[in-house]
N, CA, C and O atoms as a GROMACS GRO file, in nm:
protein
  388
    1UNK      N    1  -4.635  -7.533   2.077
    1UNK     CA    2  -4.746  -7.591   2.006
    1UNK      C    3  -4.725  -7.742   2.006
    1UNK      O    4  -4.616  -7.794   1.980
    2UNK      N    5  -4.877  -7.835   2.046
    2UNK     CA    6  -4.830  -7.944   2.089
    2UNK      C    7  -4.845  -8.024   1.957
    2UNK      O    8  -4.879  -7.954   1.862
    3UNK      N    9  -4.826  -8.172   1.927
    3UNK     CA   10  -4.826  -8.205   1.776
    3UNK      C   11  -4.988  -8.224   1.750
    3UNK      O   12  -5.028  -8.221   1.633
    4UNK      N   13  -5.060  -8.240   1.834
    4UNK     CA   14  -5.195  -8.191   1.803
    4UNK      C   15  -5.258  -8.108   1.712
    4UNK      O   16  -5.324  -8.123   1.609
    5UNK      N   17  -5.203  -7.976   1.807
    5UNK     CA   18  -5.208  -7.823   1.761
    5UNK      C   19  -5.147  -7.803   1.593
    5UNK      O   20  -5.190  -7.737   1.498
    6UNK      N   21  -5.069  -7.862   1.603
    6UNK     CA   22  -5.002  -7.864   1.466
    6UNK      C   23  -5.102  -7.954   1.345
    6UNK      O   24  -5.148  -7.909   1.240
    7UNK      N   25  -5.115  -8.073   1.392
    7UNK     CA   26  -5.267  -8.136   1.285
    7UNK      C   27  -5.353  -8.066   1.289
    7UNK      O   28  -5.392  -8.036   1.177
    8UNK      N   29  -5.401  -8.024   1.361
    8UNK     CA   30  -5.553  -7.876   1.379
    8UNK      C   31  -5.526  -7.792   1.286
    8UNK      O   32  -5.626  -7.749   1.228
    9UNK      N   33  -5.449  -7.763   1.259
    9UNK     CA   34  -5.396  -7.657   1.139
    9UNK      C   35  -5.366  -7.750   0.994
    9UNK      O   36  -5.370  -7.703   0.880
   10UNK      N   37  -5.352  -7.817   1.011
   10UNK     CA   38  -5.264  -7.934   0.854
   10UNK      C   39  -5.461  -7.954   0.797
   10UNK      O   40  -5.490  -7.958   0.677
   11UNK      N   41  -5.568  -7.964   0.908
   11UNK     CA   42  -5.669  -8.025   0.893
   11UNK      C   43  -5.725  -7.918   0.824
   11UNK      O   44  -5.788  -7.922   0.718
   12UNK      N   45  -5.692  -7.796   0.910
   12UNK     CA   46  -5.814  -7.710   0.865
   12UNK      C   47  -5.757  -7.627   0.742
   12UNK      O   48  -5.822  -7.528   0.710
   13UNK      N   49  -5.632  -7.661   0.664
   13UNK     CA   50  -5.606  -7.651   0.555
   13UNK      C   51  -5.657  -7.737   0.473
   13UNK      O   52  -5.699  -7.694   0.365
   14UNK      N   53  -5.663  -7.832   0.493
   14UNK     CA   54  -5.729  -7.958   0.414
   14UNK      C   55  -5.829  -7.917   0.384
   14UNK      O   56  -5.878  -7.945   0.275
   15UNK      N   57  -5.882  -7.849   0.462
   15UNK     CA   58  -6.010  -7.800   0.455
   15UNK      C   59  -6.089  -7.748   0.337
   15UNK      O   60  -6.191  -7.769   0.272
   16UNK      N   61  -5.943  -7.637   0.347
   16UNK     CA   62  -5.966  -7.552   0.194
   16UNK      C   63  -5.974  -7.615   0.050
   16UNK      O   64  -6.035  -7.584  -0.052
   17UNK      N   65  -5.890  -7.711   0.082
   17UNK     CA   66  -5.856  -7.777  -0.050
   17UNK      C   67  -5.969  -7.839  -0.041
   17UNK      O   68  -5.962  -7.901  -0.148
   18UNK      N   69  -6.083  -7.874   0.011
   18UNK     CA   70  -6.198  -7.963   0.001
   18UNK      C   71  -6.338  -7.838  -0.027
   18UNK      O   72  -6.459  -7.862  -0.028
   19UNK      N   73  -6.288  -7.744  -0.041
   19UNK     CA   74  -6.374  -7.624  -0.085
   19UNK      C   75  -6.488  -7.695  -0.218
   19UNK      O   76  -6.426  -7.769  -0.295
   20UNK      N   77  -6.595  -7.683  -0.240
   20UNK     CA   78  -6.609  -7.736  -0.401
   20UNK      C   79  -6.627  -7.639  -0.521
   20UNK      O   80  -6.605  -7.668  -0.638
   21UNK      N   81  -6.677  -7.500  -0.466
   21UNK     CA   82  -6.662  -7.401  -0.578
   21UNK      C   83  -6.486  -7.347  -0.584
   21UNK      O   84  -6.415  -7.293  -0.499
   22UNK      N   85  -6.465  -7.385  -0.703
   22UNK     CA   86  -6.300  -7.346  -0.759
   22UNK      C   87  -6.241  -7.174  -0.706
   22UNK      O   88  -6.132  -7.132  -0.666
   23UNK      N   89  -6.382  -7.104  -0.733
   23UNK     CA   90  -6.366  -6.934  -0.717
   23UNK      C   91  -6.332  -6.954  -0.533
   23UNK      O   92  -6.229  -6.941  -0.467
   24UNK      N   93  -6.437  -6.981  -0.507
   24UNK     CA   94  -6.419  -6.940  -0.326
   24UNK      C   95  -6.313  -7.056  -0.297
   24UNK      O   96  -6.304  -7.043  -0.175
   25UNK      N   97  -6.223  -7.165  -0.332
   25UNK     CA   98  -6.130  -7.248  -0.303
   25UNK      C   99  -6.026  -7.149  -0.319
   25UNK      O  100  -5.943  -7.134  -0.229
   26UNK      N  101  -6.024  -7.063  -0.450
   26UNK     CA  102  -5.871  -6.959  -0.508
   26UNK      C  103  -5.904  -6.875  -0.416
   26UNK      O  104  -5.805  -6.829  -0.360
   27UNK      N  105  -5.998  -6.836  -0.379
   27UNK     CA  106  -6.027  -6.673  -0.299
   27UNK      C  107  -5.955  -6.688  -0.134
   27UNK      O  108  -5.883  -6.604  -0.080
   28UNK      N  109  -6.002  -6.838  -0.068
   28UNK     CA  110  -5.944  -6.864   0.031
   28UNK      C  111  -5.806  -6.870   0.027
   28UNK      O  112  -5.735  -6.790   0.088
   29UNK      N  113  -5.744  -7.004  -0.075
   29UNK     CA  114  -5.629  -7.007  -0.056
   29UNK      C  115  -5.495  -6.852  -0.080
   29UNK      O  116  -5.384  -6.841  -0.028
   30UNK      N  117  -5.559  -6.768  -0.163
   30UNK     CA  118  -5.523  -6.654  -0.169
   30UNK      C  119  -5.466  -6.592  -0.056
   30UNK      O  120  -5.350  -6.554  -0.035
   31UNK      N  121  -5.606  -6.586   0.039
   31UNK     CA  122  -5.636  -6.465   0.175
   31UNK      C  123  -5.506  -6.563   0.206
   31UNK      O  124  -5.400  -6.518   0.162
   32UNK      N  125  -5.499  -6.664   0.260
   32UNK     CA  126  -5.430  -6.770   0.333
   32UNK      C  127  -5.238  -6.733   0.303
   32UNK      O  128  -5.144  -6.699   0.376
   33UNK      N  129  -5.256  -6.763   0.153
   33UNK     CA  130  -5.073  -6.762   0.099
   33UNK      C  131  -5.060  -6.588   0.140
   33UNK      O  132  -4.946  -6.583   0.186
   34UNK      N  133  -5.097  -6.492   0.144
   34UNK     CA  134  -5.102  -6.380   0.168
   34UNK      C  135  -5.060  -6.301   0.323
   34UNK      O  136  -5.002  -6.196   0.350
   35UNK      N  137  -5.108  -6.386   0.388
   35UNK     CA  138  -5.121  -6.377   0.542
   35UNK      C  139  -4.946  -6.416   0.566
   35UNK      O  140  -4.854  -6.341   0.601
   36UNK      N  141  -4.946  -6.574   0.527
   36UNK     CA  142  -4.803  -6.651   0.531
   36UNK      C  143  -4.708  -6.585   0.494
   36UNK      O  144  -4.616  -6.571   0.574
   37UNK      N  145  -4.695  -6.512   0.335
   37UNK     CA  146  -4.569  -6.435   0.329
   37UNK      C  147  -4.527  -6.327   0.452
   37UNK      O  148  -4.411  -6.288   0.449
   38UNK      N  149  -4.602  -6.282   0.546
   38UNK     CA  150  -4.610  -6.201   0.635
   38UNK      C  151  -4.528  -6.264   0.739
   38UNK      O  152  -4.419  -6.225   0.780
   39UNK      N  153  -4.610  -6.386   0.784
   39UNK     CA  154  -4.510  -6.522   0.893
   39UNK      C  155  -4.401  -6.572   0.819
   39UNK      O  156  -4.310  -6.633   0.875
   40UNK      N  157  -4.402  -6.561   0.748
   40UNK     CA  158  -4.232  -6.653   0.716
   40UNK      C  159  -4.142  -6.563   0.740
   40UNK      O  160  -4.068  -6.606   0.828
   41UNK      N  161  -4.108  -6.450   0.703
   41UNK     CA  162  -4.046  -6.319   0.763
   41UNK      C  163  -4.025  -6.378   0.920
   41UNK      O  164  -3.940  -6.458   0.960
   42UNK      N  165  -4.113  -6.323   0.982
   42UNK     CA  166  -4.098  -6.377   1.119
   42UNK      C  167  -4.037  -6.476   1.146
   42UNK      O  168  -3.928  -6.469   1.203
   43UNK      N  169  -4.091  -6.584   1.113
   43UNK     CA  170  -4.096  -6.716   1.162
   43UNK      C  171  -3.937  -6.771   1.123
   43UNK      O  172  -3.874  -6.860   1.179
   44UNK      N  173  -3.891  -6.670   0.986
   44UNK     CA  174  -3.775  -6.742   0.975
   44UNK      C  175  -3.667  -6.700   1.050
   44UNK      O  176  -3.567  -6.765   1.076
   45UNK      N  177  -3.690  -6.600   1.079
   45UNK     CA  178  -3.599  -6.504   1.160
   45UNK      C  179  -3.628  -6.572   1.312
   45UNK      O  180  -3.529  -6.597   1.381
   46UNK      N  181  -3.721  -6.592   1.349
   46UNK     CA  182  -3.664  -6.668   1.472
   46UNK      C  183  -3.619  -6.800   1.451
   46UNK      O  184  -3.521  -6.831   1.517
   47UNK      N  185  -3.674  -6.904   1.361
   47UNK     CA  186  -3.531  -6.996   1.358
   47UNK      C  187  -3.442  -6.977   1.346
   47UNK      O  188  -3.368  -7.045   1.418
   48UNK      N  189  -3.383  -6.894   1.268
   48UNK     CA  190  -3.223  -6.824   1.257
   48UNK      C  191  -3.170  -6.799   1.400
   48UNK      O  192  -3.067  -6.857   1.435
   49UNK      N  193  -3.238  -6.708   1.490
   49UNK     CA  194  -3.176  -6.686   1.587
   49UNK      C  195  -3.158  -6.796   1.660
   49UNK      O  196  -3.057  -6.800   1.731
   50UNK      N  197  -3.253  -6.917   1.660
   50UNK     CA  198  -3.270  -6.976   1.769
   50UNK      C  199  -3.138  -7.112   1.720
   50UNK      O  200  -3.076  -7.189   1.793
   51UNK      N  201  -3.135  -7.096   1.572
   51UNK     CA  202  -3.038  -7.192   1.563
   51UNK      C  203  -2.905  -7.145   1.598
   51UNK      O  204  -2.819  -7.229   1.625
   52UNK      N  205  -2.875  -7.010   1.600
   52UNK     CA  206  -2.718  -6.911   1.622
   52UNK      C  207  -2.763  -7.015   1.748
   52UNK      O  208  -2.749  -7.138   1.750
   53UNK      N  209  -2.812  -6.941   1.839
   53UNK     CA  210  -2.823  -6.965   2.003
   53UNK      C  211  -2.813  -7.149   2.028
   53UNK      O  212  -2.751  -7.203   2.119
   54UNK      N  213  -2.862  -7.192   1.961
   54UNK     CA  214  -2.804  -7.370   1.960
   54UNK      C  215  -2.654  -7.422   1.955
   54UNK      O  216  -2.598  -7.511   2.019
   55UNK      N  217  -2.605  -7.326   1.847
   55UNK     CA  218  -2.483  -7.356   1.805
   55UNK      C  219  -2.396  -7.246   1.970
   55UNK      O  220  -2.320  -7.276   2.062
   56UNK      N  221  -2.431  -7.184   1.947
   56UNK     CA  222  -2.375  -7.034   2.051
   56UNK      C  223  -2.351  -7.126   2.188
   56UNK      O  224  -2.236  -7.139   2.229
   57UNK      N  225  -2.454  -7.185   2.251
   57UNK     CA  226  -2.460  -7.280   2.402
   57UNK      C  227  -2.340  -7.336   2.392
   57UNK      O  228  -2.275  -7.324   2.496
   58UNK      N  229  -2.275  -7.405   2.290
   58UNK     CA  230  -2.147  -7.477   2.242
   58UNK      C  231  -2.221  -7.634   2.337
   58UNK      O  232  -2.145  -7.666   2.429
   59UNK      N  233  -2.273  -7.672   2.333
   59UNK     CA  234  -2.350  -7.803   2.354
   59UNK      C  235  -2.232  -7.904   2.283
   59UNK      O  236  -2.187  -7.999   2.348
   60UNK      N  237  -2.199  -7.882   2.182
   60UNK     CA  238  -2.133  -7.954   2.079
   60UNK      C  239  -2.211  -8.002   1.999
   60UNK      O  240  -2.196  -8.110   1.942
   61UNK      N  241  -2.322  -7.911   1.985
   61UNK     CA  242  -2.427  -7.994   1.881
   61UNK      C  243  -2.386  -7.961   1.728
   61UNK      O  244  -2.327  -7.858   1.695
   62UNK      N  245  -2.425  -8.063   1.639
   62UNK     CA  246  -2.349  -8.063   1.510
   62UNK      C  247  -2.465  -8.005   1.410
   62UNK      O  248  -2.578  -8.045   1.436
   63UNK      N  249  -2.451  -7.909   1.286
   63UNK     CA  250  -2.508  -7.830   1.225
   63UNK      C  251  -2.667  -7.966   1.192
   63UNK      O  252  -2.783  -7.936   1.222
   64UNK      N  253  -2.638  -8.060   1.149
   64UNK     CA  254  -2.747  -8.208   1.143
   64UNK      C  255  -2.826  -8.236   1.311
   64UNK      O  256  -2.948  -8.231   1.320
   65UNK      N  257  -2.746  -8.261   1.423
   65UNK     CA  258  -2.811  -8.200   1.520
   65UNK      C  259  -2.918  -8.135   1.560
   65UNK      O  260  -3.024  -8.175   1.608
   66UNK      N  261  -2.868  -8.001   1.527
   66UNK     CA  262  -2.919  -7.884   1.535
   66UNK      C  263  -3.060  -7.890   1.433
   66UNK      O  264  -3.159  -7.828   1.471
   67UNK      N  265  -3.064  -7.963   1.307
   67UNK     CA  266  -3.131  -7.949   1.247
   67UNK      C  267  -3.254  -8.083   1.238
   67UNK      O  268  -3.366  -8.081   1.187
   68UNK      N  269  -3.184  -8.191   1.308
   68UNK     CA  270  -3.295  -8.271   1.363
   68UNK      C  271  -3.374  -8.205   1.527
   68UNK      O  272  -3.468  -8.267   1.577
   69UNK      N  273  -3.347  -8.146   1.559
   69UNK     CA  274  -3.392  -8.138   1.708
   69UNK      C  275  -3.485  -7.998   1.655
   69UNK      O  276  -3.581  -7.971   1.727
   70UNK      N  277  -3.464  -7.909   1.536
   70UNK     CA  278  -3.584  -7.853   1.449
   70UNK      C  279  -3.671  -7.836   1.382
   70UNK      O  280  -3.752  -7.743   1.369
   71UNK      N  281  -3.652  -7.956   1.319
   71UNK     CA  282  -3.758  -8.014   1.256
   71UNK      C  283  -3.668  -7.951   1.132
   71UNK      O  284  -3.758  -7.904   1.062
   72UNK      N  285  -3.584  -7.931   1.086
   72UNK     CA  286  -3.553  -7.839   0.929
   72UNK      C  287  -3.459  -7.939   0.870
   72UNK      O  288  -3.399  -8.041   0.904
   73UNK      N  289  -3.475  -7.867   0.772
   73UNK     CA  290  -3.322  -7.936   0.694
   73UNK      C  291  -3.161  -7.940   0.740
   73UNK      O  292  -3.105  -7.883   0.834
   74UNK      N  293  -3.120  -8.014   0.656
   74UNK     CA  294  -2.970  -7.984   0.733
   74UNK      C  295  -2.899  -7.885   0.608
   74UNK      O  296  -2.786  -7.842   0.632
   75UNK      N  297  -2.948  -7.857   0.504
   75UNK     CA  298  -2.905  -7.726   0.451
   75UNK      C  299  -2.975  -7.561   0.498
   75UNK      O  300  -2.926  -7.451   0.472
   76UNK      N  301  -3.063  -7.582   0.550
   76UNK     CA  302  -3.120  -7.483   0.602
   76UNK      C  303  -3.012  -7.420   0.734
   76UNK      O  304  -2.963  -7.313   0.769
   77UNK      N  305  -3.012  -7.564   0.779
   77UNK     CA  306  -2.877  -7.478   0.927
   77UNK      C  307  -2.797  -7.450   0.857
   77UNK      O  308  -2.795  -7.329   0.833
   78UNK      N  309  -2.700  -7.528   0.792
   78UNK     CA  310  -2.585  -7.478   0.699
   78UNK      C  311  -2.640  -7.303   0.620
   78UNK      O  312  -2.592  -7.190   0.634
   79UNK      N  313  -2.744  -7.349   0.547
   79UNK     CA  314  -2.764  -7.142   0.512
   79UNK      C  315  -2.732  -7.058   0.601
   79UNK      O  316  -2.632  -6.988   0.587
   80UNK      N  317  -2.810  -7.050   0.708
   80UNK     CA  318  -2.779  -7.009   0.833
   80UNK      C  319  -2.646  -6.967   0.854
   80UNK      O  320  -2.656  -6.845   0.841
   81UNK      N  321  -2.497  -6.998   0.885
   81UNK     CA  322  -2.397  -6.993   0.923
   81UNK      C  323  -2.321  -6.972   0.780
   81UNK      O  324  -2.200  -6.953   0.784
   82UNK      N  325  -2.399  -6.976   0.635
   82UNK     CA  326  -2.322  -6.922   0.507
   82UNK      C  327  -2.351  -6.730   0.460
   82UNK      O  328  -2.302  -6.654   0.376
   83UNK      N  329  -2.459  -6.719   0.572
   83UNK     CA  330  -2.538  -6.626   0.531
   83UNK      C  331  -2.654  -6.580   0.398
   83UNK      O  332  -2.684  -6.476   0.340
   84UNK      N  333  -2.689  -6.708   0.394
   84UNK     CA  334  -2.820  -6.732   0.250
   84UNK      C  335  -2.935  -6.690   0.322
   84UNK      O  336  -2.942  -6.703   0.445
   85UNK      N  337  -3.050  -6.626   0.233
   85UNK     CA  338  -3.116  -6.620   0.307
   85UNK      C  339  -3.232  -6.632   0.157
   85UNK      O  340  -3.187  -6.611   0.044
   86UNK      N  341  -3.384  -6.670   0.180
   86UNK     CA  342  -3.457  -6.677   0.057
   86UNK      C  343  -3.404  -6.793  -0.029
   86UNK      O  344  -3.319  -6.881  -0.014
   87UNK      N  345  -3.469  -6.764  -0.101
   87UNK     CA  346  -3.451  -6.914  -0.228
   87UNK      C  347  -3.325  -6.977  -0.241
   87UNK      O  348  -3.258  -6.947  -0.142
   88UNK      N  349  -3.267  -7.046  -0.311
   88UNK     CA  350  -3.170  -7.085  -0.403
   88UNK      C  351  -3.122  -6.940  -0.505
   88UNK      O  352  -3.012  -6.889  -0.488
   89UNK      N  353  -3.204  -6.896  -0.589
   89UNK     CA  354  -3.192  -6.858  -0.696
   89UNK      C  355  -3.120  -6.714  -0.623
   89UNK      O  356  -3.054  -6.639  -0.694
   90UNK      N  357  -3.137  -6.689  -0.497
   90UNK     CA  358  -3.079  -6.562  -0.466
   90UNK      C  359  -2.946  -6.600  -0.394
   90UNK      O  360  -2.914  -6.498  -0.333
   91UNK      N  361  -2.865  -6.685  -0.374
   91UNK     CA  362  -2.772  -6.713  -0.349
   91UNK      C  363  -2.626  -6.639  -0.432
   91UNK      O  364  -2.615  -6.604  -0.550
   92UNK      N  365  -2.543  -6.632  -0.339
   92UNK     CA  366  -2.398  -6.586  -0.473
   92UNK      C  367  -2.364  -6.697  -0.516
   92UNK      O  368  -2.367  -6.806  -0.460
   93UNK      N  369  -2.315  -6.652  -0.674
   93UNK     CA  370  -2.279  -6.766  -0.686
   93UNK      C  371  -2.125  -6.810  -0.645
   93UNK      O  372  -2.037  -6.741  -0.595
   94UNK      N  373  -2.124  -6.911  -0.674
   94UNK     CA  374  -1.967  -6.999  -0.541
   94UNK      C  375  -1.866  -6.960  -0.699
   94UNK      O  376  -1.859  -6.960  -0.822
   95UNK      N  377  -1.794  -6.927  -0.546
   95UNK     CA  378  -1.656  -6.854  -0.608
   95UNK      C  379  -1.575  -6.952  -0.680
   95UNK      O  380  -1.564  -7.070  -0.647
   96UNK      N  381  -1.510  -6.887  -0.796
   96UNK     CA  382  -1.401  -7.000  -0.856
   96UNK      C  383  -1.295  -7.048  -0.770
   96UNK      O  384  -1.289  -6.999  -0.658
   97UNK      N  385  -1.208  -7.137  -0.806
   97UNK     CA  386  -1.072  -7.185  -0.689
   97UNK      C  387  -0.953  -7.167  -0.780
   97UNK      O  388  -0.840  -7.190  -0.738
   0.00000   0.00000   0.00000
């Protein structure tokens, strides 16, 4: 997806938010957040793999690297390789020393 393709979508969200009845603005954004919990599943699961497979090439690319050349965070790669997955709030909590 080219960075075009990617504004075409940022726009036609905008979109929604420019709805002027409040009911059909909630009704859309609804259908919309609804659909997404469905893609993030996906979507996160292939960054996961695709970041293993970054690190895996042994490139020597560094977990920040890896996470600029994805567009993500650099705690997101780090989750990745801690085994976190979902929020914060579902994390273990860190062991005493």
């Amino acid at each position: 997806m080219s960075d075009e393709e990617v504004q075409r979508v940022q726009e036609a969200l905008d979109e929604i938010d420019r709805i002027a009845d409040p009911e059909a603005r909630v009704r859309a954004r609804s259908q919309i957040m609804a659909a997404q919990v469905k893609r993030n599943k996906v979507w996160s699961a292939e960054r996961r793999e695709l970041i293993i497979q970054l690190w895996d090439e042994g490139n020597g690319l560094s977990y920040r690297q890896i996470a600029d050349r994805l567009g993500c965070k650099l705690s997101t790669v780090q989750d990745v390789f801690r085994g976190y997955s979902g929020s914060g709030s579902h994390r273990p909590p860190a062991k005493e020393k």
